[in-house]
N, CA, C and O atoms as a printed pandas DataFrame, in Angstrom:
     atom_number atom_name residue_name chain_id  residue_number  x_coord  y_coord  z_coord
0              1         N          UNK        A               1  -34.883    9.265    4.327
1              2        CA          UNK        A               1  -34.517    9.564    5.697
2              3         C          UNK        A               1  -33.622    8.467    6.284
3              4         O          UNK        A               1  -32.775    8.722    7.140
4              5         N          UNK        A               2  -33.845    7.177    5.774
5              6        CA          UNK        A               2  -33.056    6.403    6.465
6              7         C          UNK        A               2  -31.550    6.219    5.912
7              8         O          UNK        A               2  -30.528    5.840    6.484
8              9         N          UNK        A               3  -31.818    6.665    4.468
9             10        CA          UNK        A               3  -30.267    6.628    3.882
10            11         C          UNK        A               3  -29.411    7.705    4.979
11            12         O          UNK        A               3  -28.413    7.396    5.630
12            13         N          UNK        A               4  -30.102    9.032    4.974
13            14        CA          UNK        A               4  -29.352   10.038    6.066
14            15         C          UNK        A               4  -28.654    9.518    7.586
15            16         O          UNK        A               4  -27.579    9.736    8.144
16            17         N          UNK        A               5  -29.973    8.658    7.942
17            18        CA          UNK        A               5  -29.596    8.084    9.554
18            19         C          UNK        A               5  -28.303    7.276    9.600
19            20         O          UNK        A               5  -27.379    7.313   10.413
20            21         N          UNK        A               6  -28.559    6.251    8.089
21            22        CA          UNK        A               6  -27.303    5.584    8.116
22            23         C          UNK        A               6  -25.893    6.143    8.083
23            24         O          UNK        A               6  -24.874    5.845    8.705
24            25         N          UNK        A               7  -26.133    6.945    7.265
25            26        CA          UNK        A               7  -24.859    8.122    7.014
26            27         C          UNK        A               7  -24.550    8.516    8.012
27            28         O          UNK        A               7  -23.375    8.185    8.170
28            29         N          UNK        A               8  -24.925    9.092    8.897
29            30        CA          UNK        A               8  -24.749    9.659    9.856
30            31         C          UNK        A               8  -24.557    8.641   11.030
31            32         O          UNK        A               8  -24.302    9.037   12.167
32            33         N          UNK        A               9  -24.677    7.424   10.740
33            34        CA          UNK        A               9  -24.436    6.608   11.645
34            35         C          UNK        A               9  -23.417    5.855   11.608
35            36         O          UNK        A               9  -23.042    5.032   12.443
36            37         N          UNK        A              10  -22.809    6.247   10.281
37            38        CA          UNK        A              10  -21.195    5.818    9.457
38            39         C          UNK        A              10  -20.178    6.586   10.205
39            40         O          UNK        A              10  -19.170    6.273   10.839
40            41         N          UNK        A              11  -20.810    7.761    9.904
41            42        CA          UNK        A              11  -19.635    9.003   10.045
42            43         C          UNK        A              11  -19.241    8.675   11.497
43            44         O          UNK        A              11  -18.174    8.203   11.890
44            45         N          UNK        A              12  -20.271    9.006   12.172
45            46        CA          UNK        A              12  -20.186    8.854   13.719
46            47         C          UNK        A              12  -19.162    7.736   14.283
47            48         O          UNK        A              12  -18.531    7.839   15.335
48            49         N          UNK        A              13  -19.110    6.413   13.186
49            50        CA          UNK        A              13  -18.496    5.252   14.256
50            51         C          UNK        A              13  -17.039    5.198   13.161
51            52         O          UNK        A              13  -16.365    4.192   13.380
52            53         N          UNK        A              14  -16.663    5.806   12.419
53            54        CA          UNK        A              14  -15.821    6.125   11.478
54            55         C          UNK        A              14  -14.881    7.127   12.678
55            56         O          UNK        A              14  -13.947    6.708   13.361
56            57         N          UNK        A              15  -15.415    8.455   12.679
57            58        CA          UNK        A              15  -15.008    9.340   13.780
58            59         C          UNK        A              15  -14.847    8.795   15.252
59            60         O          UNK        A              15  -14.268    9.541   16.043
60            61         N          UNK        A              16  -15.228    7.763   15.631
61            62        CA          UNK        A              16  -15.452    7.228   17.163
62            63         C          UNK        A              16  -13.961    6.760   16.906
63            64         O          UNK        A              16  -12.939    7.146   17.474
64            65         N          UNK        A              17  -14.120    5.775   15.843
65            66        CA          UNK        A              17  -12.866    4.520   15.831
66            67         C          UNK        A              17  -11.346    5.619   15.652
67            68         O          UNK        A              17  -10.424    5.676   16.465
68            69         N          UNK        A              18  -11.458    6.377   14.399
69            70        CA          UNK        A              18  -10.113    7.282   14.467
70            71         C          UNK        A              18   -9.898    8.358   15.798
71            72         O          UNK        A              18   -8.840    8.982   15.876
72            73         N          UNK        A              19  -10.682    8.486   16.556
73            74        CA          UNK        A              19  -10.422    9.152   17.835
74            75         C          UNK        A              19   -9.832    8.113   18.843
75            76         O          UNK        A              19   -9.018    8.282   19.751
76            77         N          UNK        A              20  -10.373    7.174   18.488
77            78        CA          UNK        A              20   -9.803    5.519   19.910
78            79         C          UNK        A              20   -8.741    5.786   19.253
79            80         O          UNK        A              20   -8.015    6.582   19.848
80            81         N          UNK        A              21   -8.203    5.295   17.857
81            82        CA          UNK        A              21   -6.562    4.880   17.311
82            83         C          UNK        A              21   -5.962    6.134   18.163
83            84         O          UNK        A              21   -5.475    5.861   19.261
84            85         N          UNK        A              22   -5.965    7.593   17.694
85            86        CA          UNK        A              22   -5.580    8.354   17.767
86            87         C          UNK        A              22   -5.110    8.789   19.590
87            88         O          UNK        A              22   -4.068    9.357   19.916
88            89         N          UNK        A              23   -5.975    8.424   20.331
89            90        CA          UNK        A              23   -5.653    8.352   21.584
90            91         C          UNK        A              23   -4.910    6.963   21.977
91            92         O          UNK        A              23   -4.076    7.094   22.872
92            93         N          UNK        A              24   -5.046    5.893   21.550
93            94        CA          UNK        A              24   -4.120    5.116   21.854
94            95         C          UNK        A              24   -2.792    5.522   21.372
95            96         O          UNK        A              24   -1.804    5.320   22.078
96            97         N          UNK        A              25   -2.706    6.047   20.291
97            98        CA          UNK        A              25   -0.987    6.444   19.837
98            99         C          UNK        A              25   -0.763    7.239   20.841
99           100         O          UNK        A              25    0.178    6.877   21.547
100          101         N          UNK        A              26   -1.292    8.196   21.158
101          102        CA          UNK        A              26   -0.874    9.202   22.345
102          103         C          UNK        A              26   -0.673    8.573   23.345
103          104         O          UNK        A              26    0.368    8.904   23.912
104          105         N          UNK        A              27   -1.578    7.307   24.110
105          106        CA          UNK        A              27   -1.072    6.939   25.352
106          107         C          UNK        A              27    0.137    5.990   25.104
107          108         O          UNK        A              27    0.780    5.711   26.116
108          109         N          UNK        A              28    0.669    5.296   23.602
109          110        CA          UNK        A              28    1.653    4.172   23.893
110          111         C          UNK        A              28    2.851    5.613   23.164
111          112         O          UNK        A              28    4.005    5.239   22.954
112          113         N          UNK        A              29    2.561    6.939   22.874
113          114        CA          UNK        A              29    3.783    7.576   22.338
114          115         C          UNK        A              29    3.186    9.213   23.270
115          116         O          UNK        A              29    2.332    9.923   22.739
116          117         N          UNK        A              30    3.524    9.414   24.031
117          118        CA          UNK        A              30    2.899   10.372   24.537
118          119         C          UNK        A              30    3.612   11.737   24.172
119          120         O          UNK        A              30    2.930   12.762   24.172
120          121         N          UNK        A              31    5.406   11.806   23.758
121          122        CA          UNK        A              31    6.049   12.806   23.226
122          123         C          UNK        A              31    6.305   12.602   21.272
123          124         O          UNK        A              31    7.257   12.823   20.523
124          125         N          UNK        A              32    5.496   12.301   21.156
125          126        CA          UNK        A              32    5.930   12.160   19.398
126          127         C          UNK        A              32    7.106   12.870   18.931
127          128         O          UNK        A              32    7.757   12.484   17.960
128          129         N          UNK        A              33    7.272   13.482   19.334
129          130        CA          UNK        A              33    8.886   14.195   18.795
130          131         C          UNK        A              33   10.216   13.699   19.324
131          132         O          UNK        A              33   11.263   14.049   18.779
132          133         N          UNK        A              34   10.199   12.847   20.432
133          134        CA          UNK        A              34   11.163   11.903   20.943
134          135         C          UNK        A              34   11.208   10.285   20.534
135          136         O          UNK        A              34   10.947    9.284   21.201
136          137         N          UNK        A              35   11.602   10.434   19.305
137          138        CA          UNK        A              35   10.954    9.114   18.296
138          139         C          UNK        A              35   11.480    7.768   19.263
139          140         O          UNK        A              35   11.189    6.816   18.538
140          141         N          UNK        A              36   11.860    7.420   20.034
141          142        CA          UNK        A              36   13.235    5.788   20.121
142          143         C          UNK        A              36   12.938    5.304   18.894
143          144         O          UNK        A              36   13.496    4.210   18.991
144          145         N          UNK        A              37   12.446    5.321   17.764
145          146        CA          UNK        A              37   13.139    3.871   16.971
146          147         C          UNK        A              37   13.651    4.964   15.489
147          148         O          UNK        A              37   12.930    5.371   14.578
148          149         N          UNK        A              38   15.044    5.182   15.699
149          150        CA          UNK        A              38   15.896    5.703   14.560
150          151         C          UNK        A              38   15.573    4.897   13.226
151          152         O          UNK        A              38   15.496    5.493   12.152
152          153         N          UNK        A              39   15.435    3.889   13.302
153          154        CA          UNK        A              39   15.325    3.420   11.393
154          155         C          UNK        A              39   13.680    3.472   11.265
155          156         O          UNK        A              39   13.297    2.556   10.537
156          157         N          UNK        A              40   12.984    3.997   11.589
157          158        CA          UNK        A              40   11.503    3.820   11.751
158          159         C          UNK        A              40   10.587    3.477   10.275
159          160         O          UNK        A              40    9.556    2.808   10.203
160          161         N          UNK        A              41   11.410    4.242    9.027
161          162        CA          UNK        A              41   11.304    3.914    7.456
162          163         C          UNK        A              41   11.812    2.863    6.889
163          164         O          UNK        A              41   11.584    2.779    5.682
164          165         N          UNK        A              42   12.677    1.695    7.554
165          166        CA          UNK        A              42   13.254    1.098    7.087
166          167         C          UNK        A              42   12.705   -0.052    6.440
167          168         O          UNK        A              42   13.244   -0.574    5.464
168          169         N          UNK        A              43   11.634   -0.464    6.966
169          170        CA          UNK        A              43   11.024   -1.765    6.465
170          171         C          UNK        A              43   10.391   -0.970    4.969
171          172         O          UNK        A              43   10.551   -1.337    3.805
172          173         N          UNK        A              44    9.773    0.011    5.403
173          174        CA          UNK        A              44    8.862    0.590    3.727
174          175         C          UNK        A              44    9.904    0.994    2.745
175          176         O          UNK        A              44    9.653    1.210    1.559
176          177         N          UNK        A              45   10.896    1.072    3.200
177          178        CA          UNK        A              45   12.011    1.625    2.006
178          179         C          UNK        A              45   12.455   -0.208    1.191
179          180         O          UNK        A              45   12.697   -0.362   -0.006
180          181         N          UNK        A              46   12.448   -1.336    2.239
181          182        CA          UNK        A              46   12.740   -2.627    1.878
182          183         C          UNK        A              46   11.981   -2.947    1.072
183          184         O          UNK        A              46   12.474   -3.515    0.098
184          185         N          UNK        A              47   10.274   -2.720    1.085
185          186        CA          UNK        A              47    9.308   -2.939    0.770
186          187         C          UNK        A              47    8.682   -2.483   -0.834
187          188         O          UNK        A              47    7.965   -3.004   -1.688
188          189         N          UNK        A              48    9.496   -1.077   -0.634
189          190        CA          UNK        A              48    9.479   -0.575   -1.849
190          191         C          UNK        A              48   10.449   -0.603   -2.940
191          192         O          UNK        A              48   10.235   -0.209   -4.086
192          193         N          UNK        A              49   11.955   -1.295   -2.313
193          194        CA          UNK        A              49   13.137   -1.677   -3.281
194          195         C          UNK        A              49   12.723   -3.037   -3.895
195          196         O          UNK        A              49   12.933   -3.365   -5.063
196          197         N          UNK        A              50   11.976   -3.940   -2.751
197          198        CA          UNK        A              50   11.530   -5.633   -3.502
198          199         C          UNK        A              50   10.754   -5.003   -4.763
199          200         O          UNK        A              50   11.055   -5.292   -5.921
200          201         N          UNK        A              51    9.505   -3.920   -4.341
201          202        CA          UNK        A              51    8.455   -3.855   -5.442
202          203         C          UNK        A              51    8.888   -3.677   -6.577
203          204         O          UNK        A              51    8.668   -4.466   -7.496
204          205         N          UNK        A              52    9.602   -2.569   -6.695
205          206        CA          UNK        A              52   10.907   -2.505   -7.939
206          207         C          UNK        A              52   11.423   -3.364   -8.493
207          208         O          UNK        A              52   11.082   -3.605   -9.651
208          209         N          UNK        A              53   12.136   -3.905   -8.040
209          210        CA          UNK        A              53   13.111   -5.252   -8.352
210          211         C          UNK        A              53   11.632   -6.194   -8.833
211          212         O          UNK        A              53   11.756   -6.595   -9.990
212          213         N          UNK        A              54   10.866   -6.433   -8.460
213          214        CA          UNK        A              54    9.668   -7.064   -9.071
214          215         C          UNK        A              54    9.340   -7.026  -10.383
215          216         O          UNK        A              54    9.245   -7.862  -11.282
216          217         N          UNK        A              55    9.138   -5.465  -10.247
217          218        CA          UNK        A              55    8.504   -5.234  -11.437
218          219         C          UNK        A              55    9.067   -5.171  -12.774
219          220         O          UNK        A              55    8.462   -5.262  -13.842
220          221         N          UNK        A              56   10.770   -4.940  -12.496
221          222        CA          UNK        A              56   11.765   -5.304  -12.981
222          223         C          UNK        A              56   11.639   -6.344  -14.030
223          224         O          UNK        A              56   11.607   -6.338  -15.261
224          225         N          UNK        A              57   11.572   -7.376  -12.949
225          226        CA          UNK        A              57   11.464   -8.560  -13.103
226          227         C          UNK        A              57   10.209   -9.263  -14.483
227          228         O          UNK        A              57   10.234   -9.904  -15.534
228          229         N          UNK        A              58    9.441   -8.730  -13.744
229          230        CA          UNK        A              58    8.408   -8.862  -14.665
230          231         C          UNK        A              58    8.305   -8.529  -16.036
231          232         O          UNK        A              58    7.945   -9.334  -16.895
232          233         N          UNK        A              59    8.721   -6.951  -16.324
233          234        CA          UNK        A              59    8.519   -6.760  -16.928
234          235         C          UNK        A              59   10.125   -6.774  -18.294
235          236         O          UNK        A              59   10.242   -6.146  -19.346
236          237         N          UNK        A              60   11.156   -7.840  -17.565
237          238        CA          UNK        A              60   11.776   -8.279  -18.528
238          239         C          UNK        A              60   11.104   -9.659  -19.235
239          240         O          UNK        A              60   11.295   -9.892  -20.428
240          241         N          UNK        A              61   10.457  -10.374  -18.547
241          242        CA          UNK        A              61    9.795  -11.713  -18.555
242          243         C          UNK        A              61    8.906  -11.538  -19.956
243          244         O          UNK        A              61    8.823  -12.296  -20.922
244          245         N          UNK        A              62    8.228  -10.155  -19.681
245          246        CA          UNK        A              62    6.936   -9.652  -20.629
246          247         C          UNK        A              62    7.656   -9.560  -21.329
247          248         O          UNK        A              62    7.583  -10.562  -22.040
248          249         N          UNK        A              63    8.647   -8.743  -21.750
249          250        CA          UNK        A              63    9.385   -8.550  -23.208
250          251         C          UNK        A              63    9.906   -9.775  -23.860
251          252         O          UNK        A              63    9.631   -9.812  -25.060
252          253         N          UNK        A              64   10.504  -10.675  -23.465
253          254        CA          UNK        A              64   10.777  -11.949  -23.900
254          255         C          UNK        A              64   10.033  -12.821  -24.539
255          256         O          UNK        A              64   10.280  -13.351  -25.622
256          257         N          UNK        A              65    8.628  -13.042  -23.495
257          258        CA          UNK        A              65    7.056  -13.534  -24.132
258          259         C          UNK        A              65    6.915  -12.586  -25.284
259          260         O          UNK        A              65    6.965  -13.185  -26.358
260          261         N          UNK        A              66    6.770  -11.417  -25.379
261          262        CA          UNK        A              66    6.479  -10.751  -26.283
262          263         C          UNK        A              66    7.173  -10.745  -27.794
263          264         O          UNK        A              66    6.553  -10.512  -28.832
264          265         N          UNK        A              67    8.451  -11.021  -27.711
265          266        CA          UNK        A              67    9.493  -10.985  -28.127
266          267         C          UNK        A              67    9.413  -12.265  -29.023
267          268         O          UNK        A              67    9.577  -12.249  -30.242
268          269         N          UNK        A              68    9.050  -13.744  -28.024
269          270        CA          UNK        A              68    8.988  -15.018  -28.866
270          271         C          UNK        A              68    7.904  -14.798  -30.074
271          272         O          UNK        A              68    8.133  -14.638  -31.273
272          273         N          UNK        A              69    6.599  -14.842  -29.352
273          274        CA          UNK        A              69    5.530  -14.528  -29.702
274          275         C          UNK        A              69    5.776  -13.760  -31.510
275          276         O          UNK        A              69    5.754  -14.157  -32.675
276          277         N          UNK        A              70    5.986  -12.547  -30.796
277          278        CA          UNK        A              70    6.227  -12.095  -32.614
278          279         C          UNK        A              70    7.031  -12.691  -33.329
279          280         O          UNK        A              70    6.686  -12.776  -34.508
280          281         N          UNK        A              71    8.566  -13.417  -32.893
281          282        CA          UNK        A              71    8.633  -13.842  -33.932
282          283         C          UNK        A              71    8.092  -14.895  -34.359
283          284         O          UNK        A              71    7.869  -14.861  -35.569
284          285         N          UNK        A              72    7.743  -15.973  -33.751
285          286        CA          UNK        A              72    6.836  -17.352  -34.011
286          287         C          UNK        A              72    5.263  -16.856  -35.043
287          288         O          UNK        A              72    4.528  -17.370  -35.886
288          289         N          UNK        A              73    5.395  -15.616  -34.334
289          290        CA          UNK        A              73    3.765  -15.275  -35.570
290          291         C          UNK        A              73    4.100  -14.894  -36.653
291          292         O          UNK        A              73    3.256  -15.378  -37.407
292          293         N          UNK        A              74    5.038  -14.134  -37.437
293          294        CA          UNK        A              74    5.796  -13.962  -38.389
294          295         C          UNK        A              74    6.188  -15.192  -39.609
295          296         O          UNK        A              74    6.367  -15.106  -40.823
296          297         N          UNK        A              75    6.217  -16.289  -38.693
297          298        CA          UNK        A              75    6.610  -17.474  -39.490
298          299         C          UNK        A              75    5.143  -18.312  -39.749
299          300         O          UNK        A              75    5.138  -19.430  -40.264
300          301         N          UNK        A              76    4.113  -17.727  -39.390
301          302        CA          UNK        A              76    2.691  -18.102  -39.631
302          303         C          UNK        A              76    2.330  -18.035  -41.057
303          304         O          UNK        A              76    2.434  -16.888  -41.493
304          305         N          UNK        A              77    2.126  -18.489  -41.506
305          306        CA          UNK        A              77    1.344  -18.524  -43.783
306          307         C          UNK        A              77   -0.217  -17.452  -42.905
307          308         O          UNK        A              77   -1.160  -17.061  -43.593
């Protein structure tokens, strides 16, 4: 019974908190379809070209390590 109460005492302040967010967006954006900020994607599109270029990165780094590696083990007796 008390696992239930808790549950139910999750849900409840889970549902409380996304109803506060959700009314605050409405009071600081009250027409959502009249956006003002035109580049509004722009930082996550930045965000997601670094991650790329990262991984890029990385994963030329890995081939190189990988790359020494075998041949240095090759020359092992």
């Amino acid at each position: 019974m008390h696992y239930l109460a808790a549950t139910l005492h999750i849900l409840g302040a889970t549902l409380t908190d996304r109803a506060a967010t959700l009314e605050a967006r409405r009071a600081h954006n009250p027409k959502p379809s009249e956006d003002l900020v035109p580049d509004r994607g722009a930082v996550t599109m930045e965000m997601v070209i670094w991650a790329v270029a990262i991984i890029g990165i990385v994963g030329i780094v890995v081939a190189a390590i990988t790359n020494y590696v075998t041949s240095k083990a090759g020359s092992i007796r």
